[in-house]
C-alpha positions as CSV (number, residue, x, y, z in Angstrom):
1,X,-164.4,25.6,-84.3
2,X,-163.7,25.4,-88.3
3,X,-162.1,22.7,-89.7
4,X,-162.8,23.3,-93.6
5,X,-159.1,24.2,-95.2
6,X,-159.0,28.0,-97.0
7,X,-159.1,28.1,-100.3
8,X,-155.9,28.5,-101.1
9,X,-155.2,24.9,-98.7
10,X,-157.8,23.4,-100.5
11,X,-156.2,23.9,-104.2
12,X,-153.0,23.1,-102.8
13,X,-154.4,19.6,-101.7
14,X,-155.8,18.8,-104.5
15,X,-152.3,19.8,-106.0
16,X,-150.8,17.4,-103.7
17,X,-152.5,14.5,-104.5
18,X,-152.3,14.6,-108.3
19,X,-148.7,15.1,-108.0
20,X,-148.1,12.3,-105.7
21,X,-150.6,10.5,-107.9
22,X,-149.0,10.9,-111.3
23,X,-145.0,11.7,-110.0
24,X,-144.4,9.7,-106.9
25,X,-146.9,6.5,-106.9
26,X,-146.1,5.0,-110.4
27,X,-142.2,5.2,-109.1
28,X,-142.1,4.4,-105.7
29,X,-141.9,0.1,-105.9
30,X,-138.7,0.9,-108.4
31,X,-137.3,3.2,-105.9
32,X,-137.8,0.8,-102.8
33,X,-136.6,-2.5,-104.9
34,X,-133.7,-0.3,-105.9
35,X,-132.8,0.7,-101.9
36,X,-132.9,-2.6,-101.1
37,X,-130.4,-3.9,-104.0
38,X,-128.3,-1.4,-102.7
39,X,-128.7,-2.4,-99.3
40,X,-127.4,-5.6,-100.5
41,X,-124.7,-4.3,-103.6
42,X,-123.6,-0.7,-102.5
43,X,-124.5,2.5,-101.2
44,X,-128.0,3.2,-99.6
45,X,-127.2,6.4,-98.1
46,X,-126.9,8.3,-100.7
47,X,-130.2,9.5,-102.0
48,X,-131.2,7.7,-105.2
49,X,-131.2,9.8,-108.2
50,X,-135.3,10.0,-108.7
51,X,-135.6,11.9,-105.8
52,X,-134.0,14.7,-107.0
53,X,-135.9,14.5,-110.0
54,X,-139.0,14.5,-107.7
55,X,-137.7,17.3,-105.8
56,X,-137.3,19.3,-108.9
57,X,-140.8,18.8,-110.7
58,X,-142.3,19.7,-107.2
59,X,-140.4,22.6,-107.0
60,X,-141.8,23.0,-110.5
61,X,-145.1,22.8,-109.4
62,X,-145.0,25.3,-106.2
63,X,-145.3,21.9,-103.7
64,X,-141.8,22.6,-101.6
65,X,-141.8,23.6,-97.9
66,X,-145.6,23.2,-97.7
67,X,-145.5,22.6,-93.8
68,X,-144.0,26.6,-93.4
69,X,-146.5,28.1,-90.6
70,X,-148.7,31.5,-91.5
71,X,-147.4,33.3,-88.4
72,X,-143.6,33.1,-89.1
73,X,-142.7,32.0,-92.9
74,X,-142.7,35.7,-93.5
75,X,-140.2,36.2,-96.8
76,X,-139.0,32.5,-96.6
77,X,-142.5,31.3,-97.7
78,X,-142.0,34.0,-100.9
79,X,-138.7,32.5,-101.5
80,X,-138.8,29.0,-101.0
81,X,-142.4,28.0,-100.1
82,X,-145.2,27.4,-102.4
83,X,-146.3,29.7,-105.3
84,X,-149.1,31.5,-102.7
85,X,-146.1,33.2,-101.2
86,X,-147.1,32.5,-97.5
87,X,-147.6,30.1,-95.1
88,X,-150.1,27.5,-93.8
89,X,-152.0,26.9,-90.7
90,X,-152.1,23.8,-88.6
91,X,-155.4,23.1,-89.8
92,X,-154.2,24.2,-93.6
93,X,-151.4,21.5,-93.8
94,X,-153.4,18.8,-92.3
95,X,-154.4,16.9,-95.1
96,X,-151.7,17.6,-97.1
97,X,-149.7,15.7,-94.5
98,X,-152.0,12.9,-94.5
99,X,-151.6,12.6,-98.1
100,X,-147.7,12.7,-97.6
101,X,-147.9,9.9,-95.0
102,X,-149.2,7.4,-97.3
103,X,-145.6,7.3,-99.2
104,X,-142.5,7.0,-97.0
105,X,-140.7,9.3,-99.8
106,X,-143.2,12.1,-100.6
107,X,-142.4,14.0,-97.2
108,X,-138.5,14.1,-98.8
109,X,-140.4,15.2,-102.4
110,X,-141.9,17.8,-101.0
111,X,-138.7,19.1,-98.6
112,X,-141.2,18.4,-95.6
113,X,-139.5,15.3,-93.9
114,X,-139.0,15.0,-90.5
115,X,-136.3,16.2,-88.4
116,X,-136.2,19.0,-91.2
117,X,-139.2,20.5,-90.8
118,X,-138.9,20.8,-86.9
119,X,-135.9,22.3,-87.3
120,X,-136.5,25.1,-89.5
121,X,-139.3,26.1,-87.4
122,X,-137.3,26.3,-84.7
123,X,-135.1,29.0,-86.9
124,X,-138.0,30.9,-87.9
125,X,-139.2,31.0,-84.6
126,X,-136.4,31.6,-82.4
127,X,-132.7,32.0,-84.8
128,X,-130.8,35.2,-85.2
129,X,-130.7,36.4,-88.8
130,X,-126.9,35.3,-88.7
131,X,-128.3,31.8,-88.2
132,X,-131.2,31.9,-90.2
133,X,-129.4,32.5,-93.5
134,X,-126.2,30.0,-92.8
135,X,-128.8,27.3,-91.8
136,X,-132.2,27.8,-92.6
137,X,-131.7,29.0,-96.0
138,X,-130.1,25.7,-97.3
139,X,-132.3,23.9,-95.7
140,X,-135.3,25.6,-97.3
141,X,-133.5,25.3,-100.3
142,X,-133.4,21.4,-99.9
143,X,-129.3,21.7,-100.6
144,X,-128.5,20.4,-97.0
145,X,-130.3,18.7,-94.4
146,X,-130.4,18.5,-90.6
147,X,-131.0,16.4,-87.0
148,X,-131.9,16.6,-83.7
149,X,-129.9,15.8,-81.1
150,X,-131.8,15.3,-77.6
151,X,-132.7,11.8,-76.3
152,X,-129.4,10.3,-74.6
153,X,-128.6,6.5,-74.1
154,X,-127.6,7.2,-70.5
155,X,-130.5,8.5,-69.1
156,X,-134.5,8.1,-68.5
157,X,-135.1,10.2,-71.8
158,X,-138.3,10.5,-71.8
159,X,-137.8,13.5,-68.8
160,X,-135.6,15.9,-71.0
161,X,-134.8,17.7,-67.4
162,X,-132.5,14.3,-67.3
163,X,-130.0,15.3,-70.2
164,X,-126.5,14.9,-69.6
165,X,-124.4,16.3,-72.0
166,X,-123.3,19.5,-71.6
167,X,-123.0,23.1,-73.7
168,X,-121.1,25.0,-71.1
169,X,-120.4,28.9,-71.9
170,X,-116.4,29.7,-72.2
171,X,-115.8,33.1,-72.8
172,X,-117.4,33.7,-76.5
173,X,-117.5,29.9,-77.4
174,X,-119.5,27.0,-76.6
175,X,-118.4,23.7,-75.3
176,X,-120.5,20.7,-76.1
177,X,-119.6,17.3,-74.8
178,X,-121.6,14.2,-74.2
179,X,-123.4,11.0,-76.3
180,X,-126.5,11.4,-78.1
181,X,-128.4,8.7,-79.7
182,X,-131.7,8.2,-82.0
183,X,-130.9,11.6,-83.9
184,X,-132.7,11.2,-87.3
185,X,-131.3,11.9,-90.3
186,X,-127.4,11.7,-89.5
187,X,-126.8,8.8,-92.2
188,X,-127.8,11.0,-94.6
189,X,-124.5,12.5,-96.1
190,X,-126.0,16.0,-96.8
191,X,-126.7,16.1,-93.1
192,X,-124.5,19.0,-92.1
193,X,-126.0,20.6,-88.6
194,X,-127.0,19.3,-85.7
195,X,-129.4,21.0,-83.4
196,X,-128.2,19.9,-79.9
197,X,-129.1,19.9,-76.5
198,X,-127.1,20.6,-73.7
199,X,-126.9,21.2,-69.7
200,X,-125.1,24.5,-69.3
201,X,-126.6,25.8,-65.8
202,X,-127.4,22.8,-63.5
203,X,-128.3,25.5,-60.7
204,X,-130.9,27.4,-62.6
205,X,-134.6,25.9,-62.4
206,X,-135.6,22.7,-63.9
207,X,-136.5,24.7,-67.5
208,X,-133.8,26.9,-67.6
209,X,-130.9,24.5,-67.2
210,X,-130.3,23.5,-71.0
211,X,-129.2,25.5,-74.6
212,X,-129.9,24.8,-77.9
213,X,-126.8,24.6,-79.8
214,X,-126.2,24.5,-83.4
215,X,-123.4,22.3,-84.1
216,X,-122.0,21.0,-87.3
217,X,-121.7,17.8,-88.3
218,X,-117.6,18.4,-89.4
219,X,-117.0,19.8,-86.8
220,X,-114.1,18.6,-84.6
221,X,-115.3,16.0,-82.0
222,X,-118.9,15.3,-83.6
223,X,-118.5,11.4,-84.2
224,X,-121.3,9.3,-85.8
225,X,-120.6,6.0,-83.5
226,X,-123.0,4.0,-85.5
227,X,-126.4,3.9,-87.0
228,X,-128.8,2.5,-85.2
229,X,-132.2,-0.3,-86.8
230,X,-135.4,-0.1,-85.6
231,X,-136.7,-3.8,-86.2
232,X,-134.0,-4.4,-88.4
233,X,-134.3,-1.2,-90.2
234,X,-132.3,1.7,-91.1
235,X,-134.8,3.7,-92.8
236,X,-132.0,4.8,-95.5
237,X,-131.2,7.6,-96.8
238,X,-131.7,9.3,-93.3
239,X,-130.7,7.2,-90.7
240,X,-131.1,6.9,-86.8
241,X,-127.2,7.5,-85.1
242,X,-125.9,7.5,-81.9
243,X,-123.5,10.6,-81.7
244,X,-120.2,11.3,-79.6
245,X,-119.2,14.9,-78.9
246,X,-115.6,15.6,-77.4
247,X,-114.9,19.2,-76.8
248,X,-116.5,20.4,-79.7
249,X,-116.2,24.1,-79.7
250,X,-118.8,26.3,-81.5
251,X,-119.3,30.4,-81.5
252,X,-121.4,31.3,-78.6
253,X,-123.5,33.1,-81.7
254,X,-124.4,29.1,-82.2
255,X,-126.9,29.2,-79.2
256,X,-130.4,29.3,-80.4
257,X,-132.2,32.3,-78.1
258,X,-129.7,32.4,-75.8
259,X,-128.4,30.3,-72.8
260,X,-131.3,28.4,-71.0
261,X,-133.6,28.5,-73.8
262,X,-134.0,24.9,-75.0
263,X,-137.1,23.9,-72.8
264,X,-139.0,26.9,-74.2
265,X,-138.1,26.4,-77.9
266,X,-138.8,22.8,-77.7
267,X,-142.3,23.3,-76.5
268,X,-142.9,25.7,-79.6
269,X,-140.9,23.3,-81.8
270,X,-143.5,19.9,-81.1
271,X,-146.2,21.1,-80.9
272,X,-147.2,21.4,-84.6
273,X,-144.4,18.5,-85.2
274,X,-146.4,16.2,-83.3
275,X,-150.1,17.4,-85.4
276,X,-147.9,16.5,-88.4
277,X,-146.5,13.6,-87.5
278,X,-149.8,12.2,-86.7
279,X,-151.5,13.7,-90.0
280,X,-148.8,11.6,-91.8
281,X,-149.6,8.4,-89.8
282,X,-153.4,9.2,-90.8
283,X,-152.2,9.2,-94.0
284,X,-150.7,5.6,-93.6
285,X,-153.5,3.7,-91.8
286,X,-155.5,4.9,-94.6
287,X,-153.4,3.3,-97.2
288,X,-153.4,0.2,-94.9
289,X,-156.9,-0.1,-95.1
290,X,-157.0,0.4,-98.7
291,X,-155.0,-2.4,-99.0
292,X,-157.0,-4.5,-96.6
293,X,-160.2,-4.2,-98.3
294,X,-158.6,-4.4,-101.9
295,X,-157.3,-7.8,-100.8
296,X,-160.2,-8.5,-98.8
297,X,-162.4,-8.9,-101.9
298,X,-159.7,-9.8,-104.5
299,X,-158.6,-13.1,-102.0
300,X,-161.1,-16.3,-101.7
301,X,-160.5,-18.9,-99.3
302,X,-163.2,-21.5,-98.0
303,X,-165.3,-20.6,-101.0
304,X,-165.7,-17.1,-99.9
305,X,-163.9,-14.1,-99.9
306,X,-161.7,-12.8,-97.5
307,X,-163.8,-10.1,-96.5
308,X,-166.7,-12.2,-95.5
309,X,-164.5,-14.5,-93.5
310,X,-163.7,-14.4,-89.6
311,X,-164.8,-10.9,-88.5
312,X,-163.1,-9.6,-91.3
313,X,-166.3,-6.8,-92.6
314,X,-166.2,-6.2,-88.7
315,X,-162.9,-5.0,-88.2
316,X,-162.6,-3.1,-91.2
317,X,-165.6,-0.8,-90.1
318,X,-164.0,-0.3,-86.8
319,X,-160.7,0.9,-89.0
320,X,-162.7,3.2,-90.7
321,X,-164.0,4.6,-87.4
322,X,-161.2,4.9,-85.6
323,X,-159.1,6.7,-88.5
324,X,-162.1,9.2,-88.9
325,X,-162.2,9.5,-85.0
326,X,-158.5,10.1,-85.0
327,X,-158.6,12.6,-88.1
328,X,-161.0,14.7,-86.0
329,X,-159.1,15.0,-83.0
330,X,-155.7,15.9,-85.2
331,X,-158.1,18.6,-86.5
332,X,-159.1,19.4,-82.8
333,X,-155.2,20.3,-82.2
334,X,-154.6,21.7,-84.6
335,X,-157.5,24.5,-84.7
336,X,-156.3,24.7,-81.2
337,X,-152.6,25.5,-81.6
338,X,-153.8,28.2,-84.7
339,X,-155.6,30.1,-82.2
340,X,-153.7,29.9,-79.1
341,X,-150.5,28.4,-79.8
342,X,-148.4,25.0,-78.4
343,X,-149.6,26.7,-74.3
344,X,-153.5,26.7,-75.0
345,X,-153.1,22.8,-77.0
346,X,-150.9,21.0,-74.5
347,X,-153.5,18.6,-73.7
348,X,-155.0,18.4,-76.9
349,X,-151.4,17.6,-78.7
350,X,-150.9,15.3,-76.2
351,X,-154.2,13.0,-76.4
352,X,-153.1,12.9,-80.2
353,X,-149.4,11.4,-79.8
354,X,-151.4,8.7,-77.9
355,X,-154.6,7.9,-79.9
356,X,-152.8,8.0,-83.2
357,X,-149.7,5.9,-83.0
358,X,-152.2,3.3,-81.1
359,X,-154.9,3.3,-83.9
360,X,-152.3,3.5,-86.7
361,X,-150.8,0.3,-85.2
362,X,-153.7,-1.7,-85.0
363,X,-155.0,-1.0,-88.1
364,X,-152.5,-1.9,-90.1
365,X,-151.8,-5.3,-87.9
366,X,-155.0,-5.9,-89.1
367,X,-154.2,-5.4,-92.8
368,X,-151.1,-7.4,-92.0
369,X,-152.9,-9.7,-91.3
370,X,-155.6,-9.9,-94.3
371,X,-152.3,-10.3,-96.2
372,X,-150.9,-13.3,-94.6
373,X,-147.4,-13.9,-95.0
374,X,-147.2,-11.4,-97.5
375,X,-148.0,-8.8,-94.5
376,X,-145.0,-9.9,-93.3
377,X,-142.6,-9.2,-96.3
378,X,-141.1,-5.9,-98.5
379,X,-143.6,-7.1,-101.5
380,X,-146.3,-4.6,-99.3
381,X,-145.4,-1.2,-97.2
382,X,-147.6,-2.9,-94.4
383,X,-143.8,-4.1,-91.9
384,X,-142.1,-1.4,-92.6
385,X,-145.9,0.3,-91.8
386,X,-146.0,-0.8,-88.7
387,X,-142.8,-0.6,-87.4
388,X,-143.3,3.5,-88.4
389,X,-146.0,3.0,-85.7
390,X,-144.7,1.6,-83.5
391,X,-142.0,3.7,-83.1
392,X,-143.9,7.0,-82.8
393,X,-145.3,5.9,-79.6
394,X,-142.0,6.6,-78.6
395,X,-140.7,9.6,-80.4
396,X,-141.7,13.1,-79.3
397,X,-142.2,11.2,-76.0
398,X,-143.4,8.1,-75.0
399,X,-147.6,7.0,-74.2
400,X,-147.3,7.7,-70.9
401,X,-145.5,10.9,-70.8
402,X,-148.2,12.0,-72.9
403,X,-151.1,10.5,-71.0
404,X,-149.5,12.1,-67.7
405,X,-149.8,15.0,-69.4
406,X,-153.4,14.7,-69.9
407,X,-154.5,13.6,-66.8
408,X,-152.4,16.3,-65.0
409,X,-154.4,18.8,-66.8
410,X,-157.8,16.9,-66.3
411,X,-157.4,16.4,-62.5
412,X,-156.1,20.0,-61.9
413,X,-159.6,21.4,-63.3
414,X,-161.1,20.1,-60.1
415,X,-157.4,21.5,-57.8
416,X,-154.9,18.2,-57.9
417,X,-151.3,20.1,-57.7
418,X,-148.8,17.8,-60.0
């Protein structure tokens, strides 16, 4: 078990963080007071002018499309990836996605945002060239952008066997119909497919009932109903929607794999999405307790300061263990999924989309609450922080799908059946 990054990782790390560093930290408080004038004066969907002219000093630099996996970034990697000309491992991109966590823009710097990333995976992985270059190739080339389109409002979710809405084969077309809700990145107005899934055999097994479809966003019947806030947020310029589709037809050369597929490509799909969502929120509890202790020792009250008040030296130690604790078993999945793939780390990628949302969380309440009522406010990242972790103990599956999981897997090494 090796977690030490290649050398080629390791340069590209340190890369990272000088660029985000000297590019991205000395303008991200304009760009955020900025959004949220907009938010009050105008538009705050459309991306703000600085991060194109982030985008185009990291393409500068060789930082674009970082998260592109060894095993199938192939000539995209040469093309549109980083000036190495190939791909990453799990274990590779790790820190480089902690360092992008710590900013909520760098991931969209570095064309390595969530659902985007997932997405063009799942067209390496599993598209037809025909899809690959209509889709993929914009999308690596950061001139469009995508979403996901699973979880439904009508149903349980959190069982994807439960989807509802339908891609149902008619003669060389597709028919998708159905609501979809909580699909990331549909505000965004360069949001122009949608990667949806559908029931199109309700007779076939439980895993070989649903398609992935790729549908357009103008295409006839695909409705943004509204946006949706989580905790009062938008998270602008992507955007959570809720989605109606009325007979929207597509080419049945839309179907991702072929009929029946979905299940199987969304196994491959978050599995490494999940290590680097969780390498992102590494990256964020880390800032948060950078910011405790800087306020820790730079606030006095009682005639001491804050850091020698209440528990305060005490629960900043257990942060610091229980980010390095959570760094090492992110590491532990992803060494696993670069030697055996999302079948041999189900357990492993599973403990992680538990432990690390959970630390995340109460590490930065507790910086919250060093700050006092400035905790509370947009004068720190530390709300809009938290709510980030909050919500990724629901997204990709909620705590105790994953901890099923887990103890499925544990109990059946000594012959529980499910």
């Amino acid at each position: 078990m090796d977690f030490s990054p290649s050398p080629r990782a390791a340069d590209l790390t340190a890369r990272v963080a000088a660029f985000l560093r000297e590019e991205v930290e000395p303008v991200e408080a304009a760009y955020h007071h900025d959004l949220a004038e907009l938010r009050r004066t105008g538009d705050p969907w459309r991306p703000l002018p600085v991060l194109e002219e982030l985008k185009a000093k990291a393409r500068a630099q060789g930082l674009w499309n970082l998260f592109l996996p060894a095993e199938h970034a192939g000539e995209y990697a040469a093309r549109f990836g980083t000036d190495g000309g190939v791909g990453l491992s799990n274990v590779d991109y790790a820190p480089i996605a902690e360092l992008t966590g710590r900013s909520a823009i760098a991931p969209l710097v570095l064309n390595c945002n969530a659902p985007d990333t997932g997405n063009m995976e799942v067209l390496l992985r599993y598209g037809s060239d025909a899809q690959r270059e209509q889709w993929l190739e914009p999308l690596l080339d950061g001139r469009i952008r995508s979403a996901f389109a699973m979880t439904e409002p009508g149903v349980a979710s959190s069982d994807a066997t439960n989807m509802e809405a339908t891609a149902v084969v008619d003669g060389d077309e597709m028919v998708v119909n159905g609501r979809k809700w909580w699909s990331t990145g549909v505000g965004n107005p360069d949001c122009k497919v949608l990667v949806f899934m559908g029931l199109t055999n309700p007779d076939a097994d439980r895993h070989h009932r649903h398609s992935m479809v790729l549908v357009p966003m103008d295409a006839p019947g695909v409705k943004v109903e509204r946006l949706l806030n989580t905790m009062g947020l938008y998270d602008e310029p992507l955007g959570h929607g809720e989605l109606s589709f009325t007979d929207v037809r597509v080419p049945l050369d839309n179907v991702i794999s072929g009929p029946g597929m979905a299940f199987e490509i969304a196994q491959g799909r978050l599995g490494p999405g999940r290590v680097h969502h969780c390498m992102r929120l590494i990256g964020l509890a880390e800032l948060a307790l950078e910011l405790a202790c800087t306020r820790a020792l730079g606030r006095s009250a009682f005639g001491k300061p804050i850091a020698n008040l209440g528990g305060n030296r005490e629960r900043i130690a257990d942060a610091r263990i229980a980010i390095d604790q959570a760094r090492l078993l992110v590491l532990n999945a992803a060494w696993k999924l670069d030697v055996g793939g999302s079948p041999h780390a189900l357990s492993e990628v599973s403990q992680i989309k538990v432990a690390v949302p959970n630390m995340a969380q109460q590490v930065i309440d507790m910086a919250m609450q060093i700050h006092g009522g400035g905790g509370l406010s947009d004068d720190f990242p530390l709300a809009g922080a938290w709510t980030a972790a909050r919500s990724l103990r629901l997204a990709d599956g909620p705590d105790e799908v994953h901890r099923g999981v887990v103890a499925r897997l544990e109990l059946g090494k000594y012959g529980a059946t499910r």
